[in-house]
C-alpha positions in Angstrom: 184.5 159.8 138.3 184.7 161.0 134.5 185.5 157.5 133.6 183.1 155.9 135.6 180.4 158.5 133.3 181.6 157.2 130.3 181.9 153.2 131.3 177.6 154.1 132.5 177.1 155.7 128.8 178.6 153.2 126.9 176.3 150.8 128.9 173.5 152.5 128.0 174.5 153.3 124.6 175.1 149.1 124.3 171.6 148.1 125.5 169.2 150.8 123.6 171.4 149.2 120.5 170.8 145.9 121.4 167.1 146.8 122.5 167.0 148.2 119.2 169.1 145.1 117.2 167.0 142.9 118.7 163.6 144.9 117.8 164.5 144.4 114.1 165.0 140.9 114.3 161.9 140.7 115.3 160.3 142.6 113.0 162.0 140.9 110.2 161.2 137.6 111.8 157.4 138.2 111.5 157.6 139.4 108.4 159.0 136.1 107.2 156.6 134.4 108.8 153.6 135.9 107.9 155.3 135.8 104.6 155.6 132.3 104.6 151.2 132.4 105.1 151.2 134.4 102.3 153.1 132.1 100.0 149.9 129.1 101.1 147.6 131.7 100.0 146.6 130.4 96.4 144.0 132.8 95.5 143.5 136.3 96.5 140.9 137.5 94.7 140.4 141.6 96.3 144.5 141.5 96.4 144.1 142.3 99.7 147.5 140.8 101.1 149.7 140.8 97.4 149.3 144.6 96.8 150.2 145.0 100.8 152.0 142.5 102.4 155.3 143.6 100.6 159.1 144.0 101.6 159.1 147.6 101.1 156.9 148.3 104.3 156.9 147.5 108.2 155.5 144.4 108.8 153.9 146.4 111.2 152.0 148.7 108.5 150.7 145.6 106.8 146.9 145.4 106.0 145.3 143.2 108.9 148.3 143.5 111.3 148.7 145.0 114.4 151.8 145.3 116.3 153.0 146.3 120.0 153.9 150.0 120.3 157.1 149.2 122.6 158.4 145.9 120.8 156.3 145.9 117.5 155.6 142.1 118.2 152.5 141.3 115.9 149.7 140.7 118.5 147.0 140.9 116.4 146.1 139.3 112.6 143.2 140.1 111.1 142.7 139.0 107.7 138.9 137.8 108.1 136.5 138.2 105.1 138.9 139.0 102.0 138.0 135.5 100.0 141.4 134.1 100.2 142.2 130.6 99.3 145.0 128.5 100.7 146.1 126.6 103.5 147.5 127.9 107.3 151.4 126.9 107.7 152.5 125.8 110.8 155.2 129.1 110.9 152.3 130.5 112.3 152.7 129.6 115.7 155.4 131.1 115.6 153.8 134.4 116.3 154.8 134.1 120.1 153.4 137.3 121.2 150.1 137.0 119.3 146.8 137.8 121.4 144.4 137.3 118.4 144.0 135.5 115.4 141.5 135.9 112.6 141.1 134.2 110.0 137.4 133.7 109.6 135.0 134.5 106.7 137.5 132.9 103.9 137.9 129.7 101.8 141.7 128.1 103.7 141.3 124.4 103.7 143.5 121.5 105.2 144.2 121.2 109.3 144.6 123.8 111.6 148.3 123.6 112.3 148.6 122.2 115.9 151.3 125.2 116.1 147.9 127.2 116.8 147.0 125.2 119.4 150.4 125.6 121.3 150.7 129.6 121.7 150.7 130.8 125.3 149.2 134.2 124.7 145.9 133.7 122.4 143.2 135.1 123.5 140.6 134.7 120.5 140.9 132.1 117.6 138.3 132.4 115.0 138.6 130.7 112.0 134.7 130.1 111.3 133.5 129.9 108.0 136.3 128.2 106.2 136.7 124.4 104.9 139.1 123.7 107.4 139.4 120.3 108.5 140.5 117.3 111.0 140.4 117.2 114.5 141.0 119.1 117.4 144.0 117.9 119.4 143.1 115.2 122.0 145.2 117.5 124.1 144.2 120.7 123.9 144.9 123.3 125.9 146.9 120.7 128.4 150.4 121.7 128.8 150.4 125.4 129.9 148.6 126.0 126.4 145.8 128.3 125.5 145.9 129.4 129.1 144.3 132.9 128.0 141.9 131.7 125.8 139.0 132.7 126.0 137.3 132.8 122.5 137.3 129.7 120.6 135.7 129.6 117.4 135.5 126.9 114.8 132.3 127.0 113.3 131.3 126.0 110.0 134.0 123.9 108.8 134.1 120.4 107.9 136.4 119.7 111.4 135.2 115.9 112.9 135.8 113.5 115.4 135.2 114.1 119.5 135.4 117.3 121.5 138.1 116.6 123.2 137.6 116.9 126.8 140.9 118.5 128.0 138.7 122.3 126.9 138.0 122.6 130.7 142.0 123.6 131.1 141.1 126.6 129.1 140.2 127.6 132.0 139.5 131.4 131.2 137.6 130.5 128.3 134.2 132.5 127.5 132.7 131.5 124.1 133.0 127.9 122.5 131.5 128.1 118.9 132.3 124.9 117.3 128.7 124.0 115.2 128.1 123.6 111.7 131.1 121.3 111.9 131.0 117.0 111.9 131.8 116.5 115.6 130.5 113.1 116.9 130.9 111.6 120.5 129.6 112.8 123.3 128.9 116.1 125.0 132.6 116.0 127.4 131.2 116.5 130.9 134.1 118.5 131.6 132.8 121.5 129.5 130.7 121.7 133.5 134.3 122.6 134.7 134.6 125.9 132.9 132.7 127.8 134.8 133.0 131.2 133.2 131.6 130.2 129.9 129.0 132.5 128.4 127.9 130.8 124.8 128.2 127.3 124.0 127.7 127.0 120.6 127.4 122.8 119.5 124.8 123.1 116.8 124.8 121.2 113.4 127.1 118.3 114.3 126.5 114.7 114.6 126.6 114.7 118.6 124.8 111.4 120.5 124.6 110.8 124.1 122.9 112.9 126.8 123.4 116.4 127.7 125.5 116.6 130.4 124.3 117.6 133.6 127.2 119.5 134.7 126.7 122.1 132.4 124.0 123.6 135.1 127.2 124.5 137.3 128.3 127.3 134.6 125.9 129.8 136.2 126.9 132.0 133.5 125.9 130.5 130.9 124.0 133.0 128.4 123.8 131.0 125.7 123.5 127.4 125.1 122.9 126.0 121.7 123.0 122.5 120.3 120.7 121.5 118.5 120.5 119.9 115.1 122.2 116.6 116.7 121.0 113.5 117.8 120.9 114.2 121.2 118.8 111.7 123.6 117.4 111.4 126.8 116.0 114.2 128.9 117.2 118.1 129.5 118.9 118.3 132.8 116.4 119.9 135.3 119.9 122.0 136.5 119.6 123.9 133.0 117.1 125.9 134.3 118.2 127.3 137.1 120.9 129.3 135.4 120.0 132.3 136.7 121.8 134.5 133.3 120.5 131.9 130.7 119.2 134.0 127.7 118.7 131.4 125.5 118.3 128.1 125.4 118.0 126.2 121.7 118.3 122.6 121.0 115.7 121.8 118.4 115.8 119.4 116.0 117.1 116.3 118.5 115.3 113.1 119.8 115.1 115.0 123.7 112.3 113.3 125.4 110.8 114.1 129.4 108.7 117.3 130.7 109.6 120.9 131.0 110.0 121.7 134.7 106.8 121.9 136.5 108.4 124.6 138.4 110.0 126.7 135.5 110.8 130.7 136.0 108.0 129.8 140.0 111.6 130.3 142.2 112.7 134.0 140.2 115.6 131.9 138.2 115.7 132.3 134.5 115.1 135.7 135.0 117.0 136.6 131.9 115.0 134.0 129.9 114.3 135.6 126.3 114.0 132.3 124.2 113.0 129.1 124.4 113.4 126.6 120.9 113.0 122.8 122.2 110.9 122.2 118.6 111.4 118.6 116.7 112.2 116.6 119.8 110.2 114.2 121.7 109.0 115.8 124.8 106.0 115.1 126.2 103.4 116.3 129.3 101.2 119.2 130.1 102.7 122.6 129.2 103.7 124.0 132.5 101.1 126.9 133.9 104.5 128.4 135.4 105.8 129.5 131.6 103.7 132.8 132.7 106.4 133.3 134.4 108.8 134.0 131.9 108.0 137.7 132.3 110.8 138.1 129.7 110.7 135.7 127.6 110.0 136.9 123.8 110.1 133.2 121.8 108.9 129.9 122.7 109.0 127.5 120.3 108.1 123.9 121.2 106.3 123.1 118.1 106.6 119.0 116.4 106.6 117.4 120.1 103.8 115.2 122.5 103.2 118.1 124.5 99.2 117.3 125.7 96.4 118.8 127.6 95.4 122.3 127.4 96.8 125.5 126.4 97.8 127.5 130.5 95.4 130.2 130.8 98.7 131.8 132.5 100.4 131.8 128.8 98.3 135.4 128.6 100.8 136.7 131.5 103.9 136.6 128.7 103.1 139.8 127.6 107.2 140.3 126.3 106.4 137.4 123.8 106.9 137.4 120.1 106.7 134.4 119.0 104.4 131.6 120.2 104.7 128.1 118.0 103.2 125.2 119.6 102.2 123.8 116.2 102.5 120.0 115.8 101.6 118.1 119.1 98.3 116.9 120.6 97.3 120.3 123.1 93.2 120.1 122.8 90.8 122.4 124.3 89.4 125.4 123.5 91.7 128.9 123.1 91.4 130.9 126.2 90.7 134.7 125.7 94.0 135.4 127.7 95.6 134.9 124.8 94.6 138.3 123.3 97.2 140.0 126.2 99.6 138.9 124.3 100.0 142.3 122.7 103.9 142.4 121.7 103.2 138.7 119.4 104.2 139.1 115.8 103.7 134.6 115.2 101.4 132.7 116.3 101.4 128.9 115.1 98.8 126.0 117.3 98.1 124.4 113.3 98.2 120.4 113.8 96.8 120.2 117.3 93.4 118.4 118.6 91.9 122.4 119.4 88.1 122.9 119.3 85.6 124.9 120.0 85.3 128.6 118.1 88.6 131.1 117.3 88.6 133.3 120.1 87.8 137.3 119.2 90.3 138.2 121.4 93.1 137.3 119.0 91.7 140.3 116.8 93.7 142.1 119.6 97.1 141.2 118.4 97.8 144.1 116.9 101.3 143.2 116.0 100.7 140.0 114.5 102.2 139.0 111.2 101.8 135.3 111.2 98.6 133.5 112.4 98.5 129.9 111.4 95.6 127.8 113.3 94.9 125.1 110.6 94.5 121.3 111.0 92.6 121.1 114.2 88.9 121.2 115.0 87.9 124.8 115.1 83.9 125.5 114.5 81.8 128.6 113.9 82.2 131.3 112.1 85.9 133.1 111.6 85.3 136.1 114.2 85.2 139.5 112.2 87.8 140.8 114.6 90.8 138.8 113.1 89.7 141.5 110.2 91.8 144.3 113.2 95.1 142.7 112.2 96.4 144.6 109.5 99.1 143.7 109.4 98.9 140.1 109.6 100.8 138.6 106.1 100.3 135.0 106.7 96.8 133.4 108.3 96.4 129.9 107.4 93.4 128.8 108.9 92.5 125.3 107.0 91.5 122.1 108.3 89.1 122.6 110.3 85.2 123.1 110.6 84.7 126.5 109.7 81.6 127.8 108.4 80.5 131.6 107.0 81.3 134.4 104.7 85.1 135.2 104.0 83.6 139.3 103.7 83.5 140.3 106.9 87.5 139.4 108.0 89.1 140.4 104.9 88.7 143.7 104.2 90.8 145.8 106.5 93.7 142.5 106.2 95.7 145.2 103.8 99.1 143.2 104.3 97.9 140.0 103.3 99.6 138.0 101.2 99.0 134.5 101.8 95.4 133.4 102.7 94.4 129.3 103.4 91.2 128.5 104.3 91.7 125.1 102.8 89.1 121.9 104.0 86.8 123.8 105.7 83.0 124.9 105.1 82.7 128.4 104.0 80.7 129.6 101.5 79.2 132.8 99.4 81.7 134.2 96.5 85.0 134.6 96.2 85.9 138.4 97.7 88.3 139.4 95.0 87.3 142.9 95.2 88.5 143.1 98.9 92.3 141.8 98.1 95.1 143.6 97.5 97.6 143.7 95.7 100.2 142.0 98.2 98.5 138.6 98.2 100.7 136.0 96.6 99.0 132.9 97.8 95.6 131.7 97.7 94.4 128.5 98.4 90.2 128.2 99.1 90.0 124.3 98.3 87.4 122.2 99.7 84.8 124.8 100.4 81.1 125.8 99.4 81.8 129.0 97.0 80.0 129.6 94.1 80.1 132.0 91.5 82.5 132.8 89.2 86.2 131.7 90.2 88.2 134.6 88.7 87.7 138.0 87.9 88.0 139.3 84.5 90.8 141.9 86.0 92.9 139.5 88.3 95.9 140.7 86.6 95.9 143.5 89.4 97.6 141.1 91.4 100.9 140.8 90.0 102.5 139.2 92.6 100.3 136.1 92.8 102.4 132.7 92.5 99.7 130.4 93.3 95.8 130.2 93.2 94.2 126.8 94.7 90.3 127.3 94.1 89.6 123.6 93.8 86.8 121.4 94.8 84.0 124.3 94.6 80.4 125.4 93.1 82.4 127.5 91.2 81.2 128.6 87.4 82.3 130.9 84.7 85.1 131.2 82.2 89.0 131.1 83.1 89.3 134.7 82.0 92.2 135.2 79.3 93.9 138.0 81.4 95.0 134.8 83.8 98.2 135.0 80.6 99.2 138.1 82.6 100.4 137.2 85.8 103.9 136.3 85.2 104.7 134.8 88.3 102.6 132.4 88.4 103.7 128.6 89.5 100.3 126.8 90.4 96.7 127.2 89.1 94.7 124.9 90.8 90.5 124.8 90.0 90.0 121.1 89.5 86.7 119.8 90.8 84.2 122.9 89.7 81.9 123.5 87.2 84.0 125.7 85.0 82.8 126.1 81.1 84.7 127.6 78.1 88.5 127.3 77.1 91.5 127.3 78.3 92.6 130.8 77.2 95.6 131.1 74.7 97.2 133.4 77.5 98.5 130.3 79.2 101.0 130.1 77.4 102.7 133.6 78.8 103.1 131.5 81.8 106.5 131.1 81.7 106.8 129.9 85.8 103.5 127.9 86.0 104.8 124.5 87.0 101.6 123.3 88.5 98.5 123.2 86.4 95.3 121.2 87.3 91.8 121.7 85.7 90.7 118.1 86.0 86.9 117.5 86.4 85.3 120.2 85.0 82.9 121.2 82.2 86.0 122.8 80.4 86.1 122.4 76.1 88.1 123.2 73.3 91.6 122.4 72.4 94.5 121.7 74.3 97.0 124.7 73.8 99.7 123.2 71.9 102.0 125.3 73.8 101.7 123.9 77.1 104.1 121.2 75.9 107.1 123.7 75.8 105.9 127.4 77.2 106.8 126.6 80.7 110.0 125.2 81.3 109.4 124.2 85.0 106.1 122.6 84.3 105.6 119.0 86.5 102.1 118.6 86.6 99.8 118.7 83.9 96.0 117.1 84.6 93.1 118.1 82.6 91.2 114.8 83.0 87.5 114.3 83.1 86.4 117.4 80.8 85.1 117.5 77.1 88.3 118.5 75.2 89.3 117.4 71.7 91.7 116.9 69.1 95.6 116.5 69.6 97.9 116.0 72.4 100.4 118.7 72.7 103.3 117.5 70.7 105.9 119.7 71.4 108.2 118.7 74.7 110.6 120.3 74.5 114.8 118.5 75.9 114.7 118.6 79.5 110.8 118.8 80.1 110.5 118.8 84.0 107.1 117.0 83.7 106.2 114.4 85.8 102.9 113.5 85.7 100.3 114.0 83.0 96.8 112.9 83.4 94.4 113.7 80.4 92.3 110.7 80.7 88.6 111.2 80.1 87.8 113.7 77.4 87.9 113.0 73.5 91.4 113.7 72.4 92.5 111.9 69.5 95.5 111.7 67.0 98.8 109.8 68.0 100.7 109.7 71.5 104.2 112.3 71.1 106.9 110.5 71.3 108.5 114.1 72.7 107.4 112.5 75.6 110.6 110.5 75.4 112.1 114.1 76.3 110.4 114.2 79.9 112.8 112.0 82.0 111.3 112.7 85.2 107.8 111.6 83.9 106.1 109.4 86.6 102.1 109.0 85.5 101.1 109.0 82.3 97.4 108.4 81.8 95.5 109.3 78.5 93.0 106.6 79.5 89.0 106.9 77.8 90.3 109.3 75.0 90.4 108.6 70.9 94.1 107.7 70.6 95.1 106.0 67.7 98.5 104.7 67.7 100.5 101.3 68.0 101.9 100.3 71.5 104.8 102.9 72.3 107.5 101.0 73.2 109.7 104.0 72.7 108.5 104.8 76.4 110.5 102.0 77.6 113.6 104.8 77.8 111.4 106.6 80.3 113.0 105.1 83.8 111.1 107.0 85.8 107.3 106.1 84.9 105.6 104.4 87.8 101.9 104.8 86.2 100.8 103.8 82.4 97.2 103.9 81.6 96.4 103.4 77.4 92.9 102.1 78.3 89.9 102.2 76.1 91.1 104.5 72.9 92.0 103.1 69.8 95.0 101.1 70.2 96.2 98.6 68.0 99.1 96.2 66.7 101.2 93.8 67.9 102.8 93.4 71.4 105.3 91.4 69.9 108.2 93.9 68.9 112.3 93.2 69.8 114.2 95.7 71.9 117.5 96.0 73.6 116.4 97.3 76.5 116.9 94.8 78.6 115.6 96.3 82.0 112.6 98.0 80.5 109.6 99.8 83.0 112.1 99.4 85.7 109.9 101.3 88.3 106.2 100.6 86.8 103.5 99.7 89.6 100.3 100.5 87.1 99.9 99.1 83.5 96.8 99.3 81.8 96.0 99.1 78.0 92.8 97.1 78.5 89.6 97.9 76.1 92.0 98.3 72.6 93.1 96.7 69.7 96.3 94.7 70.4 97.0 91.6 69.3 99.8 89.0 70.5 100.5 88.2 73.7 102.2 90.6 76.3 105.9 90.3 76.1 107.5 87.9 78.9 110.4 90.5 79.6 107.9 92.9 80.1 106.2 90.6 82.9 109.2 89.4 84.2 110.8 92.9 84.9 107.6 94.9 86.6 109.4 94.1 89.7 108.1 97.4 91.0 104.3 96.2 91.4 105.5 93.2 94.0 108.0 95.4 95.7 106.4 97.0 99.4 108.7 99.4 99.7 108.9 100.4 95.6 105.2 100.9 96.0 104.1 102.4 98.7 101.9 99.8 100.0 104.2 98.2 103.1 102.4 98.8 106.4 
């Protein structure tokens, strides 16, 4: 009996020091491993993994490791979002025992190692956000691979080629995140098969073909994006009777067909929260159903055919945010429904064929941050209750037939920052007084106001970038304290009666890139500064006013400019040939000035000039001069320096080589 005892412990003793042998082989077996992953790991630039991954500790201890409590097999690595740089070995597929792997978030480059693809026990691969590349094996998860998968994610890499369609083997599979990638092909039909899919995630590739219409038997489906591709054909009427579908996006694609007359009618789609079909093709009535959608908080069809009228159901969405239908041919007047809609923050229906007058009943979007309704054929007054939406930041209302005061709506608008009312017909003054500080845009073009375009203290709106006051009745000087507002990129007032200088102060505007004062009554000299104050400036037209004296002269290396127009006014003195430093000019035109100067040939070295009026100033010398530019006015489609004082005949390299005004396509003028 005593020896039987003793033969039992020795047994015992023999497999806990096996169990315990065979432990630390292991353990030193990962460690070489992951080891072997840190040696591909050429930059580590938070020394996440050098100061940590080191002999002198348990592999299990390591930063981004996690290991089995009974074997300390590595089941987890984690080493997402520390900026490492390298590639993946293939010794990491070795990791038998590994349930998730992380890698996402970093900078490793090359293949996946098809090692990866292999492992039996991988429940989550994420290696999105790196510069991996290749392709995915034809065969995955074939074999008795990847049989627990069930989060696959690959996005935003340069990966390519087809999905492969063996993915419906991983059969337990849950999330498929494979956009921002360049996958081509086809949608694989097969991805119908895996039924218990929740996201689909095919966005940003270079996918053709129809979507498939087996993808309506994964009935729970959450999420289904993939857009950005050049999908064709219509969306399979199956798709909306996923009865979980949260979201579905595929913008940007060339879908074409109807939305489902019968959409949310048969309580499916109950968990509908967004709809983005925008930038496609699809055409028909929108369907009166959509009121429906009781949850649904985004629709976004916008840059389609859709036609007819706007449902009066659509008021009956009262969970929707966001409403952009922008950019197809919907007529009709708006309905006053549309006022229920009181959880809306945007509303976009610019560039449609609606008429009739802006319903008051949108003053009861209280919510509303965004209200664009420009480019279609709204009449009457603005109604003074679009003046209740305080905190509306955006309301572009241009393009249309408009007509009134701007008084009455903008008073209480105390988040306003950019106001349009572009191409319409409203008159009475400016209402500077009523602004606030927020706005940052302006743009009241094409109207009937009068009085004095700027106030003497419109410096107390810092934050303005752009003012577009053009083609007014509008008087009075530009007042000097316009020098103060740094941020300014575009002043716009052409077409107005303005009178005085331009004030010195221009030249503090170090952002202005746009600056247009053409047809005026505007006199004085041109600030010699404007040739080199504002690094970004790419439009500079003064044209048809009463200034004298010089050009600026002072363009400074890599001037911007790219169009100058000062033609019609009196300027005089010679053409600067710091010009030559503007290589993005396009249009030059000092036409009906006092310019005396020989031909500048010197402009020849300016490939980009399209446009070269020199006619009627005081011009004179020969044509005749020898260059080595062989190629020169590559691009030019306008050339006038009629009404001087050349003599000679124009050179025949110059004829032979404006290729540019014969050239349809070069020019603009192909039908």
């Amino acid at each position: 009996m005593e020896r039987h005892y003793s033969l039992c412990f020795f047994v015992l003793l023999s497999v806990n020091h096996y169990t315990s042998l065979v432990s630390n082989i292991t353990v030193n077996d990962q460690s070489s491993i992951l080891t072997i992953l840190k040696s591909h790991i050429t930059s580590d630039p938070y020394n996440s993994l050098t100061n940590n991954w080191t002999t002198k500790t348990s592999v299990c201890s390591w930063i981004g490791v996690t290991c089995d409590l009974r074997n300390n097999r590595v089941t987890e690595l984690d080493i997402s979002d520390m900026g490492l740089v390298g590639t993946i070995p293939p010794e990491i597929g070795n990791l038998s025992s590994l349930v998730s792997l992380d890698m996402s978030g970093n900078l490793f480059r090359g293949r996946i190692p098809r090692s990866i693809f292999n492992m039996s026990r991988l429940e989550t691969i994420s290696l999105q956000n790196n510069s991996l590349s290749g392709k995915l094996p034809v065969d995955i998860c074939s074999h008795g691979s990847l049989q627990r998968l069930q989060v696959l994610s690959l996005y935003q890499n340069n990966l390519y080629g087809e999905i492969p369609s063996t993915l419906d083997q991983c059969v337990q599979l849950q999330i498929l995140a494979l956009m921002l990638n360049n996958f081509t092909g086809h949608v694989p039909r097969q991805i119908g098969n895996i039924t218990g899919l929740t996201s689909i995630f095919l966005s940003f590739n270079n996918l053709d073909g129809t979507i498939p219409e087996e993808i309506g038997n994964i009935n729970q489906l959450n999420m289904l994006f993939m857009g950005f591709n050049k999908l064709t054909g219509s969306i399979p009427p199956s798709i909306f009777n996923i009865s979980s579908l949260a979201i579905i996006s595929i913008s940007n694609s060339s879908l074409s067909g109807t939305l489902p007359v019968d959409l949310c009618s048969h309580g499916n789609l109950d968990s509908l929260l967004q709809i983005s079909l925008d930038n496609n093709m699809l055409h028909g009535k929108l369907p009166s159903n959509l009121g429906r959608c009781s949850k649904l908080q985004m629709l976004m069809l916008s840059s389609n055919k859709r036609s007819g009228a706007l449902p009066r159901e659509i008021g009956n969405m009262t969970s929707l945010k966001l409403l952009f239908l922008n950019k197809n041919s919907l007529s009709g007047t708006i309905n006053p429904e549309i006022g229920k809609l009181n959880s809306l923050t945007g509303l976009d229906l610019s560039e449609n064929q609606f008429s009739g007058p802006i319903t008051p009943a949108i003053g009861n979007l209280s919510k509303l941050n965004l209200l664009s309704l420009n480019a279609n054929n709204f009449s009457g007054t603005i109604p003074s209750e679009i003046g209740y939406l305080k905190l509306v930041t955006y309301l572009i209302l241009g393009d249309n037939k408009l007509s009134g005061l701007l008084t009455n709506i903008i008073a209480n608008l105390t988040s306003l920052q950019v106001l349009s009312v572009a191409n319409n017909e409203i008159s009475g003054n400016i209402p500077w007084d009523l602004f606030t500080s927020n706005i940052v845009a302006i743009d009241l073009s094409n109207n009937i106001f009068e009085g004095n375009s700027m106030p003497l203290d419109i410096a107390r709106f810092p934050s303005l970038i752009s003012i577009n006051l053009a083609k007014n009745k509008l008087s009075g000087r530009i007042p000097y304290t316009i020098g103060n507002l740094s941020a300014l990129s575009g002043l716009i007032l052409h077409s107005n009666q303005l009178l005085g200088e331009i004030p010195l102060s221009v030249c503090n505007l170090t952002s202005l890139s746009y600056f247009h004062l053409s047809n005026n009554n505007l006199e004085g000299e041109i600030p010699q500064c404007l040739g080199n104050s504002s690094p970004s400036l790419q439009v500079l037209h003064l044209r048809a006013n009463n200034f004298h004296g010089h050009l600026p002269s002072t363009f400074s290396k890599g001037c911007l400019l790219e169009s100058l127009n000062l033609n019609g006014n009196k300027l005089d003195g010679k053409l600067p040939q710091s010009l030559v430093n503007c290589g993005n000019l396009q249009v030059l035109d000092i036409g009906n000035n006092q310019i005396q100067d020989v031909f500048p040939f010197w402009l020849e070295t300016l490939v980009e000039l399209r446009v070269l009026v020199l006619r009627s100033n005081r011009f004179d010398g020969t044509l005749l001069q020898y260059s080595n530019n062989e190629l020169p006015f590559p691009k030019l489609q306008v050339f006038d320096i009629s009404k001087n004082k050349f003599n000679g005949s124009l050179l025949g390299r110059y004829l032979n080589n404006f290729r540019a005004m014969m050239d349809v396509k070069e020019n603009g003028t192909g039908k």
